[in-house]
C-alpha positions as CSV (number, residue, x, y, z in Angstrom):
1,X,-24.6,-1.0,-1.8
2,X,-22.7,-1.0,-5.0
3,X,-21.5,2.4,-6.7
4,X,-20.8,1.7,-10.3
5,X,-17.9,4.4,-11.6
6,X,-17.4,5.3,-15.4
7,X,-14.2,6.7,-14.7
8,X,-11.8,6.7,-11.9
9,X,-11.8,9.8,-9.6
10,X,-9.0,12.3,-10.0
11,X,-7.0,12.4,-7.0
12,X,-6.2,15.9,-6.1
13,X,-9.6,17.1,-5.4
14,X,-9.7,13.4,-3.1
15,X,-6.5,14.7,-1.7
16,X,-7.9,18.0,-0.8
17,X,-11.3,16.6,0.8
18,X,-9.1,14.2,2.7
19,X,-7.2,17.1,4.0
20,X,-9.5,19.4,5.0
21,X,-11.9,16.7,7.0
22,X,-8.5,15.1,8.5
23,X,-9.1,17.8,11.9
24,X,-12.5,16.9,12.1
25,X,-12.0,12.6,12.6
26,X,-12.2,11.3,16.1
27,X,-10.9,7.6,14.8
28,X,-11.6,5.0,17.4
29,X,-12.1,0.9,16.3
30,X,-16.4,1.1,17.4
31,X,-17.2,4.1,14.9
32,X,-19.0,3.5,11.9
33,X,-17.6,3.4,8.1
34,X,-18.4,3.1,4.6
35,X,-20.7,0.1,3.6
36,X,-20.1,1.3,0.1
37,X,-18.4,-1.2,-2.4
38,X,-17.1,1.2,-5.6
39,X,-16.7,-0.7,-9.0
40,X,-14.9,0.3,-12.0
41,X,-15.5,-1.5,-14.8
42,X,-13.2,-2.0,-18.1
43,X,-10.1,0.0,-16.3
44,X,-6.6,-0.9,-18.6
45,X,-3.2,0.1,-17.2
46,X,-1.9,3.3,-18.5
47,X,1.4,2.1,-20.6
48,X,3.5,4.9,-20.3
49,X,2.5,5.1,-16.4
50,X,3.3,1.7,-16.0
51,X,6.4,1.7,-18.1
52,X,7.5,4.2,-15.1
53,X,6.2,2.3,-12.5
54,X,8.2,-0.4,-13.8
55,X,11.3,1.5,-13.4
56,X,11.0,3.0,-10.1
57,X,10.4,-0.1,-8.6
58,X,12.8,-1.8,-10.2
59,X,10.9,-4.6,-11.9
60,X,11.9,-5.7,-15.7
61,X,10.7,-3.7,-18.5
62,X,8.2,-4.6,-21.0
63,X,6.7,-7.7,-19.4
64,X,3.4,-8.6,-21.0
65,X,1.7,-8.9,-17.7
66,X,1.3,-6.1,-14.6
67,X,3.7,-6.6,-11.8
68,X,2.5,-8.4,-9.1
69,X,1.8,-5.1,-6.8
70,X,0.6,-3.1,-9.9
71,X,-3.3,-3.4,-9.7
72,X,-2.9,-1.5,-5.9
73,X,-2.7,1.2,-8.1
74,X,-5.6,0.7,-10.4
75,X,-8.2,0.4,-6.9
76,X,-5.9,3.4,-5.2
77,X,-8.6,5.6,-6.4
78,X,-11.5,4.0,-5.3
79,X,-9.7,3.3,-2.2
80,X,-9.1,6.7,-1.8
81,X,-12.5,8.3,-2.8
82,X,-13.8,6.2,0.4
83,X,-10.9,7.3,2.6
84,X,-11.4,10.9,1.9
85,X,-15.0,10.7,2.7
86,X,-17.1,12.1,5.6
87,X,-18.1,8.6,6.8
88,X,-14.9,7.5,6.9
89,X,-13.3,8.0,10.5
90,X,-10.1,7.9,10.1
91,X,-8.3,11.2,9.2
92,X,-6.7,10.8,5.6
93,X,-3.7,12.9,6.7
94,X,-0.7,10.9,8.1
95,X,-2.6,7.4,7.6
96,X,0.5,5.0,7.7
97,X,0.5,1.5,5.8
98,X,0.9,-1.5,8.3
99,X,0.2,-4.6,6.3
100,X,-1.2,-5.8,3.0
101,X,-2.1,-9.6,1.4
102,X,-2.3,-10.4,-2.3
103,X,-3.1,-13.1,-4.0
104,X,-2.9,-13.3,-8.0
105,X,-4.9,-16.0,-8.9
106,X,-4.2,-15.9,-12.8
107,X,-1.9,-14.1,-15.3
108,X,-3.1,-10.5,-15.8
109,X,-1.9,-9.1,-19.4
110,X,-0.8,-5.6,-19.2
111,X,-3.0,-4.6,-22.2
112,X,-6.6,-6.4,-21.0
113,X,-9.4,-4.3,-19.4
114,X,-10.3,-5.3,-15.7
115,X,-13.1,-4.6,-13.5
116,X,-11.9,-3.0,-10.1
117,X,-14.0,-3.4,-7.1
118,X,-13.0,-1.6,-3.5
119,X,-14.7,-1.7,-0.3
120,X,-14.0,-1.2,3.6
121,X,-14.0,-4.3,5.3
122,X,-13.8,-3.0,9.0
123,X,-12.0,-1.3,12.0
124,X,-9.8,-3.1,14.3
125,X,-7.7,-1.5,17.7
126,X,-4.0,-1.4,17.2
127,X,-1.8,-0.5,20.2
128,X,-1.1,2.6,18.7
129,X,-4.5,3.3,17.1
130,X,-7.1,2.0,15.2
131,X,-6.8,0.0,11.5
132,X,-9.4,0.2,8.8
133,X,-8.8,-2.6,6.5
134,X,-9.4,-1.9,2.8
135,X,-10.3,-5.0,-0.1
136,X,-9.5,-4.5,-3.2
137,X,-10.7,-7.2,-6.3
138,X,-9.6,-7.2,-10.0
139,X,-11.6,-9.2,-12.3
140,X,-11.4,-10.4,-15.8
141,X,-13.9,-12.5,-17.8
142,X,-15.9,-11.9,-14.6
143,X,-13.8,-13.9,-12.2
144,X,-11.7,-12.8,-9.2
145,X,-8.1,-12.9,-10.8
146,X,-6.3,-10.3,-8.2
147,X,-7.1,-9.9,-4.8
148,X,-5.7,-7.6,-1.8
149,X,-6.4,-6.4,2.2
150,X,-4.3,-3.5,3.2
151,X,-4.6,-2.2,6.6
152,X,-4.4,1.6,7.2
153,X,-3.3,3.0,10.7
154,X,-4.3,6.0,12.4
155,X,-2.3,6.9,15.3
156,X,-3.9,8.3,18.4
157,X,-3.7,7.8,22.2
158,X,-5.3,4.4,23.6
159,X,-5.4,2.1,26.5
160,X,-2.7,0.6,28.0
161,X,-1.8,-3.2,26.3
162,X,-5.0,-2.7,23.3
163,X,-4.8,-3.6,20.1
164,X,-2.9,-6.2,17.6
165,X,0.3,-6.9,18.9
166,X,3.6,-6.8,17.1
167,X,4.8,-10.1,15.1
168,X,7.4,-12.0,16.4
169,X,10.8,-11.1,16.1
170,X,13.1,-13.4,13.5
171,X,16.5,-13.3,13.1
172,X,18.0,-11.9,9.8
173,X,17.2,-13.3,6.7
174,X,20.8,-13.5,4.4
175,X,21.2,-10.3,2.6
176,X,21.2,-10.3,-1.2
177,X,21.4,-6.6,-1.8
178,X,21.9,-3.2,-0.4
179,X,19.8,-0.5,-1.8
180,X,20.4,3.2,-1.3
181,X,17.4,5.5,-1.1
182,X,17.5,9.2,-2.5
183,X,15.7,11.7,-1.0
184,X,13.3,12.3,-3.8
185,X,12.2,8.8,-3.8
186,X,8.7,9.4,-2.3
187,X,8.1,11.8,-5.0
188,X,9.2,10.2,-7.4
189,X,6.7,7.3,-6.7
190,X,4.1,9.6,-5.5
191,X,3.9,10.7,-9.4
192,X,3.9,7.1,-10.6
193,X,1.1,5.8,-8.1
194,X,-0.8,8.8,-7.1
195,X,-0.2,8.7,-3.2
196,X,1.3,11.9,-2.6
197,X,0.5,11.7,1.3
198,X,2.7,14.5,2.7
199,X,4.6,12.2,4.7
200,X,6.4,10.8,1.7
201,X,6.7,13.8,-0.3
202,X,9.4,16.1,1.8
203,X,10.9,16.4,5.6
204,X,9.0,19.4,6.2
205,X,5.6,18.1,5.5
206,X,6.4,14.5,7.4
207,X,7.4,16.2,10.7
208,X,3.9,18.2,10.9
209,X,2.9,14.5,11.8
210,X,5.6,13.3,13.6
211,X,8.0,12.0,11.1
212,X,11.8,13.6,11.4
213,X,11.8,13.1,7.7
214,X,10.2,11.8,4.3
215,X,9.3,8.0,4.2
216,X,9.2,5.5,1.9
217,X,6.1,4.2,0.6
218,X,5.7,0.7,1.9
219,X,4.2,-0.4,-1.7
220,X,7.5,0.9,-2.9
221,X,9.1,-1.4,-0.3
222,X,7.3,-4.2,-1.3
223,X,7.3,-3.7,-4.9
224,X,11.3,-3.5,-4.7
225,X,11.4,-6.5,-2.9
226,X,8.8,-8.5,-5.1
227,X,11.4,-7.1,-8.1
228,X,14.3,-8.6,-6.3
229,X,12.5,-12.3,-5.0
230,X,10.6,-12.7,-8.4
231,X,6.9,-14.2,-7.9
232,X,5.1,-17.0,-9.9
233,X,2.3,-16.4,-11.8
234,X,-0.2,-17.7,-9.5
235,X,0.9,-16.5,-6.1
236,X,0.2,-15.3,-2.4
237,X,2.2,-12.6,-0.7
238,X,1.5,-11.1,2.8
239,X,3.7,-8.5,4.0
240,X,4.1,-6.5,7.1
241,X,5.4,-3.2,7.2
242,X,7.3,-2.7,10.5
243,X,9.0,0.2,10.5
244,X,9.0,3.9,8.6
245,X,12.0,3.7,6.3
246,X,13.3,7.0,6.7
247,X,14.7,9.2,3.3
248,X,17.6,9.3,2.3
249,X,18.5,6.1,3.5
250,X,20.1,2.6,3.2
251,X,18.0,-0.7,3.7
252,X,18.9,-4.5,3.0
253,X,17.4,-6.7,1.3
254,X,17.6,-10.3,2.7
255,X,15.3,-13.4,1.5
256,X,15.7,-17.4,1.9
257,X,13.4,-19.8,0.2
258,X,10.1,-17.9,0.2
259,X,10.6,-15.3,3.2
260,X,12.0,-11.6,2.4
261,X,12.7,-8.6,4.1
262,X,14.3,-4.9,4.8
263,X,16.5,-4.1,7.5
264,X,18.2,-0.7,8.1
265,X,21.8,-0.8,9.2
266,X,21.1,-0.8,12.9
267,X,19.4,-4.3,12.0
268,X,15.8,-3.1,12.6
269,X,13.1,-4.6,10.5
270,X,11.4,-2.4,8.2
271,X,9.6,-5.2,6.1
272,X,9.3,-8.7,6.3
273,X,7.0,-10.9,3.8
274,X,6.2,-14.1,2.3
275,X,5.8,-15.7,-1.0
276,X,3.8,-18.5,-1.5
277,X,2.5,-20.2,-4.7
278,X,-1.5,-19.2,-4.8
């Protein structure tokens, strides 16, 4: 069934729902979820939000196309009006971002008008949960230009050796950059993106779910990293997020040929990814 919108929801009151039904969710990988795909027709990047967006994340200002990770945040409403839903069954509260694939498939002008389509595509056991996957489509002239899958985790108890296993383990990429992370970081993106999931937003709210303090948001991750590597215009990028990165904080930045990643200064992975030419 397709839901057509005529504008996209306002977050807060998604927020709240989300909240509030969060203690009521039993996720498991067999329960049921939306089978509604949400459109959007005609929706344009705000220029001054994206002008922000732009700086945060470090990408060059005044392109005449969207950033690579941009149009995440053009379906993050959709996305969210199905998370926050009743027949969603995973609690909105303290969902953590595990992996997401995009493939731009065309040059997407920051000023052009794009028809935004999001659905659930399914549950899936992780060892330490269960995963809804969530596709989002941007299209212009009525083909597919942007595509994504992100993966959504909700952590509860399961059995012993169930669920997707971790990726292999490589060894460090050569570092390009070190970045330092303030500890307003996750607010400062939560304003430019919308997600203002309390485990980004300050230590006290992120250690009600288990978190000793704020994280980053893994699109911020990626983003800074797609800043850094540069993409081409028609391109694939899969990345993985591995590990919370924890705010304040340091992280490097490592890449060779078309692999990237983040490592803390223990070594540990936070992200790794790939860029391939779509």
């Amino acid at each position: 069934m397709v839901t057509t919108l005529t504008r996209a929801p306002a977050l807060p009151p998604l927020l709240a729902r989300g909240a509030l039904l969060s203690p009521l969710k039993r996720p498991r990988p067999d329960a049921g979820f939306p089978r509604t795909r949400l459109l959007l027709p005609g929706a344009r990047a705000d220029l001054a939000r994206l002008a922000a967006y732009e700086r945060v994340c470090g990408f060059p200002a005044g392109e005449s196309g969207l950033p690579v990770t941009y149009p995440h945040l053009l379906g993050f409403p959709l996305a969210m009006r199905l998370m926050s839903g009743r027949d969603f069954p995973l609690p909105l509260l303290g969902l953590v971002h595990t992996s997401i694939t995009v493939t731009r498939r065309a040059a997407m002008p920051a000023g052009e008008a794009y028809d935004i389509a999001v659905h659930v595509a399914g549950l899936a056991p992780h060892r330490r949960g269960t995963e809804a996957t969530v596709v989002t489509e941007a299209r212009a002239g009525g083909a597919v230009v942007w595509e994504s899958a992100s993966t959504y985790l909700a952590r509860h108890r399961t059995a012993p050796g169930g669920g997707r296993r971790p990726e292999a383990e490589h060894p460090p990429l050569p570092a390009r950059a070190e970045w330092r992370l303030a500890a307003d970081l996750g607010r400062r993106y939560g304003a430019v993106s919308g997600d203002r999931n309390p485990i980004h937003l300050h230590p006290l709210t992120a250690r009600l779910f288990g978190f000793p303090r704020a994280l980053a948001h893994g699109m911020w991750t990626l983003a800074r990293c797609l800043a850094a590597h540069g993409t081409p215009e028609a391109v694939s990028v899969r990345a993985v997020f591995r590990a919370p990165v924890l705010l304040p904080g340091t992280v490097t930045y490592g890449a060779r040929g078309g692999r990237f990643e983040l490592r803390g200064p223990d070594g540990r992975p936070h992200l790794t990814g790939t860029v391939d030419p779509a």
